[in-house]
N, C-alpha and C positions, 0 to 999 in steps of 0.2 A: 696452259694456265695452271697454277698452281689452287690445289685445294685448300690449303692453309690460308693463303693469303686474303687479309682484309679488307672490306672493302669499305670505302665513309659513309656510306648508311650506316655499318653496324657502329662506327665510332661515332655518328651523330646520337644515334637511337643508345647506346651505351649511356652518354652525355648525359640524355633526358629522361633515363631512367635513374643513375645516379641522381639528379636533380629530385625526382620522386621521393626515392627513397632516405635521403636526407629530409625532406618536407615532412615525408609521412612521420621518420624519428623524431626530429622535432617536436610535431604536433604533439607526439606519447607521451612526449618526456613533461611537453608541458600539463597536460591534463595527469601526467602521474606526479605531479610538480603540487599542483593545487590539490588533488587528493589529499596528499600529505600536508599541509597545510589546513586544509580543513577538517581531519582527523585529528591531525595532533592541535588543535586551538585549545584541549583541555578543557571545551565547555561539554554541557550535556548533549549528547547527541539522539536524544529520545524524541519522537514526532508522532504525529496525527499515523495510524496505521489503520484505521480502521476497528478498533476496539476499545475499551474504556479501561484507561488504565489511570487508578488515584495519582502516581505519581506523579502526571503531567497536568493534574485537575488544578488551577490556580486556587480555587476556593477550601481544598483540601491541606495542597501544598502553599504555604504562604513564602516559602522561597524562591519561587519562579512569579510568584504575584503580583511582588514590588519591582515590576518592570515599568520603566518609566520614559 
């Protein structure tokens, strides 16, 4: 018997790893997909961090205020 030679576990178990590994890419592409999407919307991207900054104060800033 030859050592080289294939045997169809390894081309089932090949199969189902391609199949992964397409799944996994996908998945990347889409969460790098929306990433960029929500970076580039051009709005601010300034949040709640845990410290007080005027910028984000509505009563300070009346540009983020008039949300409605």
């Amino acid at each position: 018997m030859s050592i080289a030679r294939e045997h169809e576990i390894h081309r089932r178990r090949f199969g189902r790893n391609l199949g992964v590994a397409l799944t996994l890419a996908a998945f990347i592409a889409l969460v790098f997909a929306l990433t960029i999407a929500k970076v580039s919307g051009g709005g601010s991207i300034d949040a709640f961090d845990h410290t007080y900054r005027p910028v984000i104060d509505p009563a300070i800033n009346p540009a983020i205020g008039a949300r409605e």
